[in-house]
C-alpha positions as a printed NumPy array, in Angstrom:
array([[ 81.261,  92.741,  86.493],
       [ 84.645,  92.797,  88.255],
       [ 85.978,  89.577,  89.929],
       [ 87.959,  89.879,  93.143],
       [ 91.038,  88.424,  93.123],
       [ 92.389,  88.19 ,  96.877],
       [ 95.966,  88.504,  96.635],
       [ 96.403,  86.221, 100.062],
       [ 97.436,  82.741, 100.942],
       [ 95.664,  83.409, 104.431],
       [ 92.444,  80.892, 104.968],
       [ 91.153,  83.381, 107.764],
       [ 91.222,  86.289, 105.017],
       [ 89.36 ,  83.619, 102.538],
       [ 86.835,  82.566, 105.213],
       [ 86.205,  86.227, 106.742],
       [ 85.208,  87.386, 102.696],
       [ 83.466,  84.919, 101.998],
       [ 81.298,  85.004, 105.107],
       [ 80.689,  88.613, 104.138],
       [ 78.978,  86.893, 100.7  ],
       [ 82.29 ,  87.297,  98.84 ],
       [ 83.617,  84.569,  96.87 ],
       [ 87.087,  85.895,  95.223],
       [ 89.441,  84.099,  93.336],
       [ 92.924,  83.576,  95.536],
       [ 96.511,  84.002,  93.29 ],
       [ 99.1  ,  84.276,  95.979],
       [101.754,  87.281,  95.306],
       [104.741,  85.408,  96.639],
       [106.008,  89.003,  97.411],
       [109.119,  89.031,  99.649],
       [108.184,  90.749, 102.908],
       [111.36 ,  91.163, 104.406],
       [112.122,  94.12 , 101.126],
       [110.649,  96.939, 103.647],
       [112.581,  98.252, 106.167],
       [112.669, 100.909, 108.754],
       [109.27 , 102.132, 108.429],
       [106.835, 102.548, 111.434],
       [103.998,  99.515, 111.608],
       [101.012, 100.612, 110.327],
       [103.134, 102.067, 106.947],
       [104.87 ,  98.63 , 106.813],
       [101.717,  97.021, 106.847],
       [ 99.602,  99.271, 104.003],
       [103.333,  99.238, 101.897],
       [103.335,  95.402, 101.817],
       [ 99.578,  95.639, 100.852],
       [100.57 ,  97.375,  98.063],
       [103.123,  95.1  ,  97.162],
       [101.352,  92.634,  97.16 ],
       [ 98.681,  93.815,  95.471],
       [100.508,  95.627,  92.396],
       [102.475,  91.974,  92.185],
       [ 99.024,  90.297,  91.412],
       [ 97.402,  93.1  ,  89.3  ],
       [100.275,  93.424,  87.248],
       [101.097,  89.388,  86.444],
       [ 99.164,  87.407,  83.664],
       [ 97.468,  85.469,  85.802],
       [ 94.416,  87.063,  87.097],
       [ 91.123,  87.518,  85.691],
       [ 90.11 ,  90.586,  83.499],
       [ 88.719,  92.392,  85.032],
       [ 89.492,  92.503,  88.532],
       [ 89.576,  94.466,  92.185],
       [ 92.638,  93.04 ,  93.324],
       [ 93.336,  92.847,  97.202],
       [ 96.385,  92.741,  98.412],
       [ 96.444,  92.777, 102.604],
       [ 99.435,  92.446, 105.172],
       [ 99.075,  92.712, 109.091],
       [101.533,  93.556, 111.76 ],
       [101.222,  93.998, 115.445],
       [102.191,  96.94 , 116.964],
       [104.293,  96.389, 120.544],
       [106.137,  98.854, 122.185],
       [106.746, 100.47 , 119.03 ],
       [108.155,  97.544, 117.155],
       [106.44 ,  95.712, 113.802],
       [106.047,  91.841, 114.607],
       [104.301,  89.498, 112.165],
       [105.02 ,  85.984, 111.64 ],
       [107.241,  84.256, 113.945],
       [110.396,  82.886, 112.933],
       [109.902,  79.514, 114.704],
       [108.509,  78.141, 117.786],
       [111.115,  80.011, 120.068],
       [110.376,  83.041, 118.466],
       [106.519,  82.438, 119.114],
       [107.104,  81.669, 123.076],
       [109.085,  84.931, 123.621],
       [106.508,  87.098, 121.923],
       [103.384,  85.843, 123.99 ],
       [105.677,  86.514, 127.086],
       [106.068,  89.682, 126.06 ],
       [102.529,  90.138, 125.092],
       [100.659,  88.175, 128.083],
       [ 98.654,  90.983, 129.931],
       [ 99.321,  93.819, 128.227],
       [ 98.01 ,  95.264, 124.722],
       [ 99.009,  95.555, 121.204],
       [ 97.782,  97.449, 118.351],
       [ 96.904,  95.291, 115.175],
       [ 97.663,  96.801, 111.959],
       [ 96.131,  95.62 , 108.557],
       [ 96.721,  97.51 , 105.486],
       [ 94.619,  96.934, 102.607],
       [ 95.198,  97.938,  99.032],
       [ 92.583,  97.751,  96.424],
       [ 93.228,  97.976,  92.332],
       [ 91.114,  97.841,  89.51 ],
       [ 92.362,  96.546,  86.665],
       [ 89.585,  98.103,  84.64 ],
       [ 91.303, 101.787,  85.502],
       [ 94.365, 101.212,  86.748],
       [ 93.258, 102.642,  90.149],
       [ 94.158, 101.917,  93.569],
       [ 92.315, 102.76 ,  96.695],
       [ 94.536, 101.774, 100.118],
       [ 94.483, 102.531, 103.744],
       [ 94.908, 101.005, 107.026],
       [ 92.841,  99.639, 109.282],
       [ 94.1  ,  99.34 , 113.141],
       [ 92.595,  97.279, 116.325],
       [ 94.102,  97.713, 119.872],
       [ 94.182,  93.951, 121.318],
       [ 94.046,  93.225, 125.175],
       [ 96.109,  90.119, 126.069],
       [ 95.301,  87.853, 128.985],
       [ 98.167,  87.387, 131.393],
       [ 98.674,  84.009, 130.245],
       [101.049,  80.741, 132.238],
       [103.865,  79.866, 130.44 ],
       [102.599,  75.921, 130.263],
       [ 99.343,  77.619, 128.37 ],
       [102.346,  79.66 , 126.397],
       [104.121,  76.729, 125.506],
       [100.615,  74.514, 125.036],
       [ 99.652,  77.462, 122.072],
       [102.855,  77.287, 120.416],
       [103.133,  73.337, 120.219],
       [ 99.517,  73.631, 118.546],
       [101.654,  75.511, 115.742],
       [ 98.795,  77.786, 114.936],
       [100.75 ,  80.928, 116.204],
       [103.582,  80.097, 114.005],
       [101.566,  81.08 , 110.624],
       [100.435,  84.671, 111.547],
       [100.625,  88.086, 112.481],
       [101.903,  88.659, 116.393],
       [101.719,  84.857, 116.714],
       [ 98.152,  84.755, 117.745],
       [ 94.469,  84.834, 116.439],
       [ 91.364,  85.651, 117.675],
       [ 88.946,  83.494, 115.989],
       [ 90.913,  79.967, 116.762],
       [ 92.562,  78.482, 119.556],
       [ 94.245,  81.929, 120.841],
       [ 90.363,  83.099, 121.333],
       [ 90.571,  82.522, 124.917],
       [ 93.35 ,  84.435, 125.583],
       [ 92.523,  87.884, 124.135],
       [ 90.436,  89.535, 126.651],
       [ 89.318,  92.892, 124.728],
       [ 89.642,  94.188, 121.306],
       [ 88.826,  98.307, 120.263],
       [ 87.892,  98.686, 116.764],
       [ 87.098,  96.082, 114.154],
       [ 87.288,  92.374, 114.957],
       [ 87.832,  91.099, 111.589],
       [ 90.576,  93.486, 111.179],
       [ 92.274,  91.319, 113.872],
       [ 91.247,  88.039, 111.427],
       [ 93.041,  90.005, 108.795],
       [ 90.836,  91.939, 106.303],
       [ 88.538,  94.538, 107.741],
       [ 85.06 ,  94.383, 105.965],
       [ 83.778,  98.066, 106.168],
       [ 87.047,  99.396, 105.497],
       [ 87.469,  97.229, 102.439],
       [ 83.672,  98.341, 101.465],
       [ 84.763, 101.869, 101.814],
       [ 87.598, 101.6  ,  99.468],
       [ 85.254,  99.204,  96.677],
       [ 82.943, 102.375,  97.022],
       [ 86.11 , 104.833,  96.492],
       [ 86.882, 102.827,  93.243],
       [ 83.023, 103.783,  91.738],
       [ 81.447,  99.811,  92.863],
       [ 78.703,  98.692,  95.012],
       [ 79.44 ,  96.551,  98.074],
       [ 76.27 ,  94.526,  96.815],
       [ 77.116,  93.959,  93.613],
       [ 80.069,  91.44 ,  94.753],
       [ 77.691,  89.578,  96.482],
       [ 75.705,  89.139,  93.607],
       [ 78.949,  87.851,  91.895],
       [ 78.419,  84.821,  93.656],
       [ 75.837,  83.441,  91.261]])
């Protein structure tokens, strides 16, 4: 039986799995993010996927074997890749340009096994409706400091809730790993879904 090794320092990716009935082992890549350049969003987010994936699978420190998942999300505005904020200045202007309009949220996910040497990837993307937010609520979100420490400087299962309105497509894309997607690409790699679960015991 394969162990999954989630390739992720993100607690939201880590809760969302294991609420599925997941329970995977977390090595963080430390992959530097800033190496990809000039590539539209949703490529920049399945190429750091696979970064960050191939930087796990290939290092000494992961269980044999594995299904390694690497995953890296972006938001999508006006054409432009956003994901982390530099600081809390950075954070501010990005919800004013967000507030009452939509984004797309792009989360590429990028799946070895160690077993074959495969890799299934692909992309999952979720258009996000903003609410036309004050700038005291703005500046009320960022001194929280949760938007500072992810993608497009907002979530949608903590304190940034309230202010999406609307999302199209998979919510817990927008968390950061999109279960059926990632169940489509265990299946494309010969496992069961079900079978992780029964990892657990």
């Amino acid at each position: 039986m394969s162990v999954l090794v989630l390739a992720s320092a993100s607690p939201a990716r880590l809760k969302t799995l294991r609420s599925a009935g997941l329970d995977p082992v977390v090595l963080v890549s430390g992959v530097d993010e800033s190496q990809v350049t000039g590539v539209p969003p949703a490529e920049l987010a399945l190429a750091l996927a696979g970064l960050k994936c191939a930087a796990v699978a290939d290092g000494d420190r992961r269980p044999d074997p594995a299904l390694v998942l690497g995953c890296d999300s972006v938001l999508e505005l006006d054409g432009a890749a956003f994901g982390k904020p530099a600081d809390a200045a950075d954070a501010t202007a990005r919800w004013q340009a967000m507030r009452g309009r939509s984004g797309v949220l792009h989360t590429g996910h990028a799946l070895r096994d160690t077993a074959t040497g495969r890799t299934a990837q692909a992309t999952a993307s979720t258009t996000v409706h903003f609410a036309d937010v004050s700038d005291a609520e703005i500046a009320a979100y960022v001194a929280t400091g949760e938007p500072l420490h992810v993608a497009g400087a907002f979530t949608v299962d903590g304190l940034g809730g309230a202010f999406v309105t609307a999302i199209e497509g998979d919510f817990h894309n927008v968390v950061g790993v999109s279960l059926p997607l990632l169940r489509g690409l265990v299946a494309d790699l010969g496992h069961a879904w079900t079978d992780l679960w029964a990892a657990r015991t």
